[in-house]
C-alpha positions in Angstrom: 103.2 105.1 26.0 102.2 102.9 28.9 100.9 100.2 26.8 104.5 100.5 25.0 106.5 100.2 28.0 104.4 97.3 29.5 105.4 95.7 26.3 109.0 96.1 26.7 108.8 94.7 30.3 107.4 91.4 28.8 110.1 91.1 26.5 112.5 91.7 28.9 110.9 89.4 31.9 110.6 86.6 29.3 114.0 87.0 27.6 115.3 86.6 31.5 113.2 83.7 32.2 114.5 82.1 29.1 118.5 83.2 30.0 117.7 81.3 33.6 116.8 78.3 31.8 120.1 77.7 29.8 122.0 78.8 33.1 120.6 76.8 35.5 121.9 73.6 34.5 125.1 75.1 35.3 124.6 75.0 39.0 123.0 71.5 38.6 125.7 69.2 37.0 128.6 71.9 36.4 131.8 71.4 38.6 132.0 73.9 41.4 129.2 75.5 40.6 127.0 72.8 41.5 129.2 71.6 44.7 127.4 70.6 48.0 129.3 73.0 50.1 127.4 76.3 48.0 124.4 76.3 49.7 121.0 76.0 47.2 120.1 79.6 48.0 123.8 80.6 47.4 123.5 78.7 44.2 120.0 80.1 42.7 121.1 83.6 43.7 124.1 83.0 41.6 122.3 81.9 39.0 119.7 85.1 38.7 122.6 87.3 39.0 124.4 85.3 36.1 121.2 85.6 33.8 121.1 89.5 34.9 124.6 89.4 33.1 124.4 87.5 29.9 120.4 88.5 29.2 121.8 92.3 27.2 124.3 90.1 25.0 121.7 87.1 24.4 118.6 89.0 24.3 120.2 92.0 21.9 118.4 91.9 18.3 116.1 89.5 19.3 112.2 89.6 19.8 111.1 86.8 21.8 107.1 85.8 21.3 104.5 86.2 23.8 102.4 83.0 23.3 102.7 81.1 26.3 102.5 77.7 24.0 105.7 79.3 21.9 107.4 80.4 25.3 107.0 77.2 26.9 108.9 75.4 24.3 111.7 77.9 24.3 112.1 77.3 27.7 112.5 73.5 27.0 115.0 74.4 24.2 116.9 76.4 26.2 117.2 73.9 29.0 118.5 71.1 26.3 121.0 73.3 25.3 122.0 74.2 29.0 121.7 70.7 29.9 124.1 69.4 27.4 126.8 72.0 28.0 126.6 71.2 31.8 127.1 67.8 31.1 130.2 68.0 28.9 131.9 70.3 31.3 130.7 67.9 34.4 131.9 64.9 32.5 135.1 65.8 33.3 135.3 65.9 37.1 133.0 62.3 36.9 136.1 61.1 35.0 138.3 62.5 37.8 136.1 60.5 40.9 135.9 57.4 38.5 139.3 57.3 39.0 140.2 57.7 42.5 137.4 55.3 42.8 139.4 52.9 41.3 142.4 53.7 43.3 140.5 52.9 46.2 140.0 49.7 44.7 143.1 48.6 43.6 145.0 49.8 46.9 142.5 48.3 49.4 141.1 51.8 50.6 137.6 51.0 49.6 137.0 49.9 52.6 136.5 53.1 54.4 134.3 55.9 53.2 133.5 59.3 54.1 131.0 62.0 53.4 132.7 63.8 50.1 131.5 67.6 50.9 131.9 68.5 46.8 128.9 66.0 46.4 127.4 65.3 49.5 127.3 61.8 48.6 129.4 59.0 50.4 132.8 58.7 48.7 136.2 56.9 49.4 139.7 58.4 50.4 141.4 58.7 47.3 138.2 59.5 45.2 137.4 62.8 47.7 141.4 63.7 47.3 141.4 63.8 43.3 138.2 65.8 43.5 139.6 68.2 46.1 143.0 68.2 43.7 140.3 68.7 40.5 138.7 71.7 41.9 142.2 73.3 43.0 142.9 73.3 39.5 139.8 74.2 38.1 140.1 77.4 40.2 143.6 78.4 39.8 143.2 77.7 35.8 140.2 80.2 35.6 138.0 77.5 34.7 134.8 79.4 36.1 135.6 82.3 33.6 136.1 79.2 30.7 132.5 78.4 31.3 130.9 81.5 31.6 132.8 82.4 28.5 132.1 79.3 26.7 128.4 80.2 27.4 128.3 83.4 26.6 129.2 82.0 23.1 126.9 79.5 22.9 124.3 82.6 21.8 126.2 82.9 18.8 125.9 79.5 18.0 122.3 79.3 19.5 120.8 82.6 19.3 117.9 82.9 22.0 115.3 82.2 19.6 116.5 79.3 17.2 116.1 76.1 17.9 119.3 73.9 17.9 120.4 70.4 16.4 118.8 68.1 19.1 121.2 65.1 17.1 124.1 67.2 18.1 123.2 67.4 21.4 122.6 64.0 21.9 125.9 63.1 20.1 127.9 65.7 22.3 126.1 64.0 25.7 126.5 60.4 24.5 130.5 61.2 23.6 131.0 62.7 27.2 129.6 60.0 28.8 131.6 57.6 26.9 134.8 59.8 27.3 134.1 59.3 31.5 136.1 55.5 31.8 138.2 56.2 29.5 139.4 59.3 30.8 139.7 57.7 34.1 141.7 54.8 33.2 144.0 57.7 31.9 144.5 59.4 34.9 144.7 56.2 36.8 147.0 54.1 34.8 150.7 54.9 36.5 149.3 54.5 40.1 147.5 51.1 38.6 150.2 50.1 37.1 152.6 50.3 40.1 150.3 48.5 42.1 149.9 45.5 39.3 153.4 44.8 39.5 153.4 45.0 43.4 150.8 42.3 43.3 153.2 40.4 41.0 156.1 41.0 42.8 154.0 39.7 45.8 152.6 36.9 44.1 156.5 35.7 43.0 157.6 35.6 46.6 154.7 33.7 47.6 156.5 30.9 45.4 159.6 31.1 46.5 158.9 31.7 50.0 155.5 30.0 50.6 155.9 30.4 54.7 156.0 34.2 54.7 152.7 35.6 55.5 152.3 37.5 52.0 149.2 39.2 52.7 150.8 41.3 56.4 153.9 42.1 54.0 152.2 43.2 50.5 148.8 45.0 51.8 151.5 47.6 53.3 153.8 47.4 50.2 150.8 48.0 47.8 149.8 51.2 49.8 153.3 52.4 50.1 154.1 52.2 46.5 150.5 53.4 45.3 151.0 56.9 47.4 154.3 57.5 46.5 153.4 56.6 42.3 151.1 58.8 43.0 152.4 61.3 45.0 155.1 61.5 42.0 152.7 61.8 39.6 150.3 64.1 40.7 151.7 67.2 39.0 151.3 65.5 36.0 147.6 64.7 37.1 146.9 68.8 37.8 148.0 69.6 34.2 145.6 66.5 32.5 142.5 68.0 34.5 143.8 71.6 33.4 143.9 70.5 29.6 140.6 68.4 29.9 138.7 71.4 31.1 139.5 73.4 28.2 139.2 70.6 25.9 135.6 70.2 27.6 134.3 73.5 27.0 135.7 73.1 23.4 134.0 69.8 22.7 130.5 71.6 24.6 130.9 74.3 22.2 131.3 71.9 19.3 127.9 69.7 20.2 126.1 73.1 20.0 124.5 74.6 16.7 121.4 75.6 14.7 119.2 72.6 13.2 
């Protein structure tokens, strides 16, 4: 009896060990759940109580092998897959800096840089305002329950102890990190645009009025117009991150199967 129920404590302590690997990455590269402002603790408790959760569905109908060798490498797989669902889903809010970072740019707020307290890295005006507006979003659409769903399912299309298509996982990483400029230029293109044609505009009245001091009169101009394009737009800005994040978890799902 004892030598039973020591048994069934292995299988349960290993199956955990092994539903902490494919969370983890979540609290590493995820949006929100891997922000600055959670402190590390706050984060690796999260993640234990997580794995508490998910470890009945993924571990149910499964027996999980005691070799240490066999274990090791199940850890690995189930980091790859974690690591690659992370990334889709973190692709997204990279996408959403990348383009206030280029706002910054192309309106002449570069210049000045703050600490962003999402990353804890340094991090420009406009580029810390998108990814305050990003995670706004993200937690009024329900986006934590998208990804705790969307890996919940990834045991059906990984069970615990199958190995998955490592050329899928590669292609699903490799497409999110192309999607990142891309999606960027996206989001940034009406605020870029506006401020293009001021520098025209600017540029034509330095023709016809070569005495005016173009540089005092357009730096303003540029700024003026660039907040209020993008004060306009910005509405339009909450729904693209809203549909991306969906779209992202969809994609992450997609990159995920059996070998």
């Amino acid at each position: 009896m004892n030598e039973l129920l020591n048994q069934i404590g292995q299988q349960q302590l290993a199956g955990f060990i092994l539903v902490l690997a494919r969370v983890s990455p979540l609290f590493v590269l995820a949006p929100v759940f891997s922000s600055k402002m959670l402190p590390a603790r706050a984060r690796g408790v999260a993640a234990v109580a997580l794995s508490f959760g998910l470890a009945p569905w993924a571990l149910h109908g499964h027996h999980i092998p005691m070799d240490v060798m066999q274990l090791a490498g199940m850890v690995f797989k189930e980091l790859l897959v974690g690591l690659a669902y992370a990334f889709a889903l973190g692709a997204v809010f990279a996408a959403v800096s990348v383009a206030g970072s280029l706002l910054d740019t192309a309106m002449g707020f570069s210049m000045g840089s703050l600490i962003d307290p999402i990353t804890g890295s340094q991090s420009t005006i406009l580029n810390q305002l998108y990814a305050m507006v990003g995670v706004l979003i993200f937690i009024a659409i329900d986006g934590d329950h998208w990804m705790i769903e969307g890996l919940a399912r990834s045991y059906q299309l990984v069970p615990i102890d199958q190995m998955p298509s490592i050329n899928a996982l590669v292609g699903g990483a490799d497409k999110a990190f192309v999607s990142i400029f891309t999606s960027a230029l996206e989001l940034a293109a009406p605020v870029l645009l506006a401020v293009l044609i001021t520098d025209a505009a600017m540029g034509m009245v330095a023709r016809v009025m070569p005495q005016l001091n173009v540089f005092a009169v357009g730096f303003p101009a540029k700024i003026a117009v660039g907040l209020l394009v993008m004060g306009v737009s910005l509405p339009f800005v909450g729904g693209w991150i809203a549909d991306q994040v969906q779209l992202s978890v969809s994609s992450a799902l997609q990159s995920i199967h059996v070998a």
